[in-house]
ChimeraX commands (.cxc) that place a marker at each C-alpha (Angstrom):
marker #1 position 35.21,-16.67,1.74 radius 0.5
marker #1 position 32.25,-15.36,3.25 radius 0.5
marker #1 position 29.37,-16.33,5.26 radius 0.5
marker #1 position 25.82,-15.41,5.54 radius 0.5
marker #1 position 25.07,-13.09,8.65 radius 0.5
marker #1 position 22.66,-15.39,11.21 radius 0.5
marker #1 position 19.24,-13.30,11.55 radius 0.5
marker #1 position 18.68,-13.18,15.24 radius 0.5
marker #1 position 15.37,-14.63,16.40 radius 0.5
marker #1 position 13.36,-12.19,18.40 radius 0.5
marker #1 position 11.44,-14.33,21.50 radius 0.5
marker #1 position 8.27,-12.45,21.49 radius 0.5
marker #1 position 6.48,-11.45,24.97 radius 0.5
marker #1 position 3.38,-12.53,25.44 radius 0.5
marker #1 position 0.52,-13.04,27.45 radius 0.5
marker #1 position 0.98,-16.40,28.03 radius 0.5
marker #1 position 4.68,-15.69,29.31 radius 0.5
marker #1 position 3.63,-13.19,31.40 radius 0.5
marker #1 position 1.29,-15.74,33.26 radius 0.5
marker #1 position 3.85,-18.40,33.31 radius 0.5
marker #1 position 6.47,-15.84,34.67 radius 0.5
marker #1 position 3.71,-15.28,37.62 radius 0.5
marker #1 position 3.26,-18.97,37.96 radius 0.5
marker #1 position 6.57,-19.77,38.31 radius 0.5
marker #1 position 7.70,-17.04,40.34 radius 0.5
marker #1 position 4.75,-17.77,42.89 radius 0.5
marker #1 position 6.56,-18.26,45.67 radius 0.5
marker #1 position 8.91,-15.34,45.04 radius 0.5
marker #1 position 8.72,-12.22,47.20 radius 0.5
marker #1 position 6.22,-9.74,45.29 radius 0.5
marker #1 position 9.28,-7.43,45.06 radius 0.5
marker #1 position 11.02,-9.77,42.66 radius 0.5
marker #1 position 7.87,-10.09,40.54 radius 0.5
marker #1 position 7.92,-6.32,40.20 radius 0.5
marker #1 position 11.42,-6.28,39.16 radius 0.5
marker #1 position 11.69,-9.49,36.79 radius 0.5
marker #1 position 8.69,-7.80,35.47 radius 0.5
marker #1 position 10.20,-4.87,35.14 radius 0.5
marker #1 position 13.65,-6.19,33.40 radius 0.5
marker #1 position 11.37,-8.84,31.15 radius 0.5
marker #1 position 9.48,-5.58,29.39 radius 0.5
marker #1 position 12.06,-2.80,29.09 radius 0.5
marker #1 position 14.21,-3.93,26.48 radius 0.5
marker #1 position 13.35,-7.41,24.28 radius 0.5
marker #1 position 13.87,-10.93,25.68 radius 0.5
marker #1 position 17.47,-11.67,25.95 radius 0.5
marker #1 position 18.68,-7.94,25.42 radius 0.5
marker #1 position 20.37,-5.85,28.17 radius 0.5
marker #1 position 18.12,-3.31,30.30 radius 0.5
marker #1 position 20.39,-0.13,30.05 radius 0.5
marker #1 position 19.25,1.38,33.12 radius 0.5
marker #1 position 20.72,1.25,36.53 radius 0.5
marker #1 position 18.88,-0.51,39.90 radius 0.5
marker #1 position 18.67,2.99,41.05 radius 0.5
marker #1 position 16.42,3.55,37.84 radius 0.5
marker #1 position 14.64,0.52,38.58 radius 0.5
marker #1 position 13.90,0.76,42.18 radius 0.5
marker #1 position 12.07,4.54,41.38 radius 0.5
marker #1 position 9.96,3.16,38.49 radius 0.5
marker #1 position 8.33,0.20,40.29 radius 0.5
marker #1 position 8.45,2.26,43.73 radius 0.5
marker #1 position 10.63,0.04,45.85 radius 0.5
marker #1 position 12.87,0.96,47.83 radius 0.5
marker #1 position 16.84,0.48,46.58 radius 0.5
marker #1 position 17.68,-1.77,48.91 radius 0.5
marker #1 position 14.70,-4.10,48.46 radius 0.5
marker #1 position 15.54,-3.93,44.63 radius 0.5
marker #1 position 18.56,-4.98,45.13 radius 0.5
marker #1 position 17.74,-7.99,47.19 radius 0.5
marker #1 position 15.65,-8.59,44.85 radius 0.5
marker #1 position 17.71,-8.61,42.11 radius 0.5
marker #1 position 20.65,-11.18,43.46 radius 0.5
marker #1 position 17.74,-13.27,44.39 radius 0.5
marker #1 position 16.71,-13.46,40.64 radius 0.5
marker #1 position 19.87,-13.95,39.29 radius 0.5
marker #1 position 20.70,-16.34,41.97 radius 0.5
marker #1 position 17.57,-18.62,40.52 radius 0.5
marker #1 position 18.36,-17.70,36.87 radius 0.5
marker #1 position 15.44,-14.90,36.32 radius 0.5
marker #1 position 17.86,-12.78,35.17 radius 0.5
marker #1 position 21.44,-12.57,34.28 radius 0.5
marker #1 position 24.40,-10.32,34.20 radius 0.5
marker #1 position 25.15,-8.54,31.32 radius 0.5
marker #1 position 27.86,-6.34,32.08 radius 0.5
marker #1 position 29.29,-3.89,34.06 radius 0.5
marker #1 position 30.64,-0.50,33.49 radius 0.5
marker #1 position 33.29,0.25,36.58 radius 0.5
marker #1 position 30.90,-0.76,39.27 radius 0.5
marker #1 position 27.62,-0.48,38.02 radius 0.5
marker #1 position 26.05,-3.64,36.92 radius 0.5
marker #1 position 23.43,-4.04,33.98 radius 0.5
marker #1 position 21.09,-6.95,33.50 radius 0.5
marker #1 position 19.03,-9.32,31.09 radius 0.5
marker #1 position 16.36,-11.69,31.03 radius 0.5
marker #1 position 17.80,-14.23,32.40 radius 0.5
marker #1 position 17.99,-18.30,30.89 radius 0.5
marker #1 position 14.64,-19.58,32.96 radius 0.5
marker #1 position 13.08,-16.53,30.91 radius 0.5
marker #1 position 14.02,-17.36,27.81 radius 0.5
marker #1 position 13.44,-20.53,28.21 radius 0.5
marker #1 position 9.28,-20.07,28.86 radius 0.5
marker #1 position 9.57,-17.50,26.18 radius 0.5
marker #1 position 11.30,-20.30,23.64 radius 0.5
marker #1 position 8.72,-23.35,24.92 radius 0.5
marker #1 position 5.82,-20.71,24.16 radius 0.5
marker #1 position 7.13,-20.15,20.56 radius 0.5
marker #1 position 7.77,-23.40,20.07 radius 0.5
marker #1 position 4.24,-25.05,20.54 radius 0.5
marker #1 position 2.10,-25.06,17.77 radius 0.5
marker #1 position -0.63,-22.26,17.09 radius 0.5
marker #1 position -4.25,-23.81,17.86 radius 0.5
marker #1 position -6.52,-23.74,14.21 radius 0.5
marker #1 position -9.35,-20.46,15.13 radius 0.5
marker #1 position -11.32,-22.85,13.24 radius 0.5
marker #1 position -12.16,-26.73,11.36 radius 0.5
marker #1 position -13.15,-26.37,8.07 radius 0.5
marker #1 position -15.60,-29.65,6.83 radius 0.5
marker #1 position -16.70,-29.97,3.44 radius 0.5
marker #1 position -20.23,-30.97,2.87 radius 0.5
marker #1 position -20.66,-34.21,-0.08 radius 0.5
marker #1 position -21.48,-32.75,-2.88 radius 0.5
marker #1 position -24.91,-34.15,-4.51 radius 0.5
marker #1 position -23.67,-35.45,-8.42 radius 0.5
marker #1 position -26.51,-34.64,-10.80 radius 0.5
marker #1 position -26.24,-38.33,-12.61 radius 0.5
marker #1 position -26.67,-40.56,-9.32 radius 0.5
marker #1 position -30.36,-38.49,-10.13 radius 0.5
marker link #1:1,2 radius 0.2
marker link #1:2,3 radius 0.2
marker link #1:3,4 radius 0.2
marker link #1:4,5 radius 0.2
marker link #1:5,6 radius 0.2
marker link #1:6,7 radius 0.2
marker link #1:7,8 radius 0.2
marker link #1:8,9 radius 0.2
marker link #1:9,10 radius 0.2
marker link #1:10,11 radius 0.2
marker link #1:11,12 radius 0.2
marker link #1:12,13 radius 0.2
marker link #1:13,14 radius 0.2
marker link #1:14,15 radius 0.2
marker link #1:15,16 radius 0.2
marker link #1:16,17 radius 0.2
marker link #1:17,18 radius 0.2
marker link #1:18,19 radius 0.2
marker link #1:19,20 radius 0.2
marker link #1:20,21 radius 0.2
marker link #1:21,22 radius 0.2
marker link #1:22,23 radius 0.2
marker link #1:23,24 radius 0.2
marker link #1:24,25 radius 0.2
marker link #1:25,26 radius 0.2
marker link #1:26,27 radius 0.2
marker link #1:27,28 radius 0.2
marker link #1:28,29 radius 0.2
marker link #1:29,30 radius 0.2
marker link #1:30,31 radius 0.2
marker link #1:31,32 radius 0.2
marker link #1:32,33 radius 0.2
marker link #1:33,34 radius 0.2
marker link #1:34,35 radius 0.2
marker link #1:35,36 radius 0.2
marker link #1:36,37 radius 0.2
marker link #1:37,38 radius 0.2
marker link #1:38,39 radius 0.2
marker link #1:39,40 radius 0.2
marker link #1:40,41 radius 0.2
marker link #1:41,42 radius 0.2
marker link #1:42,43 radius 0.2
marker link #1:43,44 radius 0.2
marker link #1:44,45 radius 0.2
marker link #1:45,46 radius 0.2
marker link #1:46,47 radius 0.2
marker link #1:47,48 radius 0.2
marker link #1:48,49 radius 0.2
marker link #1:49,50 radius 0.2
marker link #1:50,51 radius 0.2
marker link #1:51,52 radius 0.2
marker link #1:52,53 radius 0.2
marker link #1:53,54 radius 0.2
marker link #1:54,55 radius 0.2
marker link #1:55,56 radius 0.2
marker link #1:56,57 radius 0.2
marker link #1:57,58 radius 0.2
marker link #1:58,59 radius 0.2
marker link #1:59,60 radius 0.2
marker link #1:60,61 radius 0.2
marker link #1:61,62 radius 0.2
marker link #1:62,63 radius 0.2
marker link #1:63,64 radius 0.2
marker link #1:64,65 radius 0.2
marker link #1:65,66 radius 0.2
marker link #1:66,67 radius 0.2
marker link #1:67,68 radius 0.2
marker link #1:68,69 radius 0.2
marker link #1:69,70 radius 0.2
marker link #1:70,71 radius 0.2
marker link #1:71,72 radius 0.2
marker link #1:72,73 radius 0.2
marker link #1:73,74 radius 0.2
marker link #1:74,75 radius 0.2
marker link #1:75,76 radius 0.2
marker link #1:76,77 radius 0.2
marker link #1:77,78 radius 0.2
marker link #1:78,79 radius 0.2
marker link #1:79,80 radius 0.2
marker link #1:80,81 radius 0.2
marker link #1:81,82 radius 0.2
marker link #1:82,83 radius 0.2
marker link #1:83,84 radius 0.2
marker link #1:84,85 radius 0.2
marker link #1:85,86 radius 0.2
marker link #1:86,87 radius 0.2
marker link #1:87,88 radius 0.2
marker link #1:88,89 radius 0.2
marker link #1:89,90 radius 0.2
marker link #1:90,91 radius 0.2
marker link #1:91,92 radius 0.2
marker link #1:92,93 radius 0.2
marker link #1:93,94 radius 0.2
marker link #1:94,95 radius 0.2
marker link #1:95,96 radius 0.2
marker link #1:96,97 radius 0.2
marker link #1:97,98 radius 0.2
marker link #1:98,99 radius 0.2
marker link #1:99,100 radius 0.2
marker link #1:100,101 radius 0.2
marker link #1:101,102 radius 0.2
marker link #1:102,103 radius 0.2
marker link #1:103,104 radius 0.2
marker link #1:104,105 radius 0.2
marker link #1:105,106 radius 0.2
marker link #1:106,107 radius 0.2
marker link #1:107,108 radius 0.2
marker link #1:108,109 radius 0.2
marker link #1:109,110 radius 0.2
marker link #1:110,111 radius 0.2
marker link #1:111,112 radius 0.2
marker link #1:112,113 radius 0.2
marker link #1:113,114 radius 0.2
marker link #1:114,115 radius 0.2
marker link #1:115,116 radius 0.2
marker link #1:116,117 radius 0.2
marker link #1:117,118 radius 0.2
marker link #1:118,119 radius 0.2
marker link #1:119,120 radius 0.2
marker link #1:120,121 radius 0.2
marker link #1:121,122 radius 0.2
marker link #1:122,123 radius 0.2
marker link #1:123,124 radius 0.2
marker link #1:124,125 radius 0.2
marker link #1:125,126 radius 0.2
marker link #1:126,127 radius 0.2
view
Protein backbone atom coordinates (compact mmCIF):
# COMPACT_ATOMS: atom_id res chain seq x y z
CA UNK A 1 0.00 0.00 0.00
CA UNK A 2 1.16 3.33 -0.58
CA UNK A 3 0.50 6.81 0.28
CA UNK A 4 0.71 10.09 -1.35
CA UNK A 5 3.86 12.18 -0.21
CA UNK A 6 2.33 15.49 1.88
CA UNK A 7 3.63 18.69 -0.18
CA UNK A 8 5.09 20.87 2.48
CA UNK A 9 3.57 24.35 2.71
CA UNK A 10 6.13 27.04 2.40
CA UNK A 11 5.05 30.16 5.04
CA UNK A 12 6.08 32.99 2.91
CA UNK A 13 7.99 36.17 4.51
CA UNK A 14 6.57 39.14 4.11
CA UNK A 15 6.32 42.60 4.77
CA UNK A 16 3.65 42.45 6.93
CA UNK A 17 5.55 39.74 9.14
CA UNK A 18 8.40 41.63 9.26
CA UNK A 19 6.37 44.55 10.92
CA UNK A 20 4.54 42.29 13.19
CA UNK A 21 7.90 40.59 14.20
CA UNK A 22 9.01 44.39 15.18
CA UNK A 23 5.74 44.94 16.91
CA UNK A 24 5.85 42.14 18.89
CA UNK A 25 9.33 42.07 19.75
CA UNK A 26 9.08 45.86 20.91
CA UNK A 27 10.12 45.50 24.08
CA UNK A 28 12.97 43.14 23.23
CA UNK A 29 16.58 44.30 23.49
CA UNK A 30 17.52 45.66 19.84
CA UNK A 31 20.13 42.83 19.86
CA UNK A 32 17.44 40.19 19.71
CA UNK A 33 15.66 42.03 16.87
CA UNK A 34 18.91 41.83 14.94
CA UNK A 35 19.26 38.24 15.52
CA UNK A 36 15.50 36.92 15.17
CA UNK A 37 15.87 38.99 12.15
CA UNK A 38 18.67 37.50 11.19
CA UNK A 39 17.51 33.64 11.80
CA UNK A 40 13.78 34.63 10.25
CA UNK A 41 15.61 35.53 6.63
CA UNK A 42 18.51 33.10 6.19
CA UNK A 43 16.90 29.99 5.49
CA UNK A 44 12.74 29.75 4.95
CA UNK A 45 10.25 29.92 7.85
CA UNK A 46 10.43 26.83 9.85
CA UNK A 47 13.81 25.52 8.26
CA UNK A 48 17.12 25.28 10.20
CA UNK A 49 19.77 28.26 9.86
CA UNK A 50 22.98 26.13 9.16
CA UNK A 51 25.32 28.54 10.46
CA UNK A 52 26.86 28.79 13.84
CA UNK A 53 26.24 31.96 16.57
CA UNK A 54 29.78 32.68 15.83
CA UNK A 55 28.55 33.22 12.11
CA UNK A 56 25.77 35.13 13.33
CA UNK A 57 27.26 37.43 15.79
CA UNK A 58 29.95 38.71 12.72
CA UNK A 59 27.13 39.27 10.17
CA UNK A 60 24.86 41.53 12.27
CA UNK A 61 28.10 42.99 14.14
CA UNK A 62 27.40 42.01 17.71
CA UNK A 63 29.47 40.92 19.79
CA UNK A 64 29.36 36.81 20.61
CA UNK A 65 28.44 37.13 23.82
CA UNK A 66 25.57 39.56 23.29
CA UNK A 67 24.37 37.07 20.50
CA UNK A 68 24.25 34.62 22.60
CA UNK A 69 22.20 36.27 25.25
CA UNK A 70 20.31 37.06 22.80
CA UNK A 71 19.63 33.98 21.46
CA UNK A 72 18.47 31.98 24.88
CA UNK A 73 16.37 34.98 25.38
CA UNK A 74 14.50 34.19 22.05
CA UNK A 75 14.18 30.76 22.48
CA UNK A 76 13.28 31.24 26.03
CA UNK A 77 10.02 33.36 24.62
CA UNK A 78 9.55 30.99 21.62
CA UNK A 79 11.24 33.35 18.74
CA UNK A 80 13.17 30.68 17.86
CA UNK A 81 13.75 27.09 18.51
CA UNK A 82 16.34 24.42 18.65
CA UNK A 83 16.94 22.45 15.86
CA UNK A 84 19.77 20.38 16.58
CA UNK A 85 23.04 20.02 17.65
CA UNK A 86 26.12 18.56 16.23
CA UNK A 87 28.56 17.61 19.44
CA UNK A 88 28.24 20.97 21.05
CA UNK A 89 27.31 23.32 18.60
CA UNK A 90 23.74 24.21 18.50
CA UNK A 91 21.67 25.20 15.27
CA UNK A 92 18.40 27.05 15.24
CA UNK A 93 14.90 27.78 13.54
CA UNK A 94 12.21 30.13 13.47
CA UNK A 95 10.78 29.47 16.28
CA UNK A 96 6.57 28.60 16.96
CA UNK A 97 5.56 32.52 17.83
CA UNK A 98 7.15 32.98 14.19
CA UNK A 99 5.38 30.74 12.48
CA UNK A 100 2.57 31.43 13.97
CA UNK A 101 2.39 35.43 12.59
CA UNK A 102 3.69 33.96 9.43
CA UNK A 103 0.53 31.25 9.36
CA UNK A 104 -2.22 34.12 10.70
CA UNK A 105 -0.76 36.37 7.73
CA UNK A 106 -1.41 33.56 5.14
CA UNK A 107 -4.38 32.76 6.46
CA UNK A 108 -6.40 36.11 6.14
CA UNK A 109 -7.94 36.75 3.07
CA UNK A 110 -6.27 38.89 0.17
CA UNK A 111 -8.10 42.45 0.01
CA UNK A 112 -9.95 42.82 -3.86
CA UNK A 113 -7.23 45.76 -5.74
CA UNK A 114 -10.52 46.65 -6.99
CA UNK A 115 -14.90 46.53 -7.09
CA UNK A 116 -16.10 45.92 -10.28
CA UNK A 117 -20.03 47.52 -10.79
CA UNK A 118 -21.88 46.96 -13.80
CA UNK A 119 -23.73 49.84 -15.24
CA UNK A 120 -27.89 48.87 -16.32
CA UNK A 121 -27.86 48.33 -19.54
CA UNK A 122 -30.46 50.63 -21.61
CA UNK A 123 -32.92 47.75 -23.64
CA UNK A 124 -33.72 49.20 -27.06
CA UNK A 125 -37.68 48.12 -26.74
CA UNK A 126 -38.47 49.99 -23.30
CA UNK A 127 -37.69 52.92 -26.36
Amino acid sequence: MTSPAMQRRDLPFSPDLMRQLLVHTADLPGADFRVLTYYVTAAPLGETVRETAKVVAETVKISRGSTSKSISRLVADGWLALAFRVGTVPFYRAGDKVLELALADVDQPEQPLATVSHLPVRDPEDD
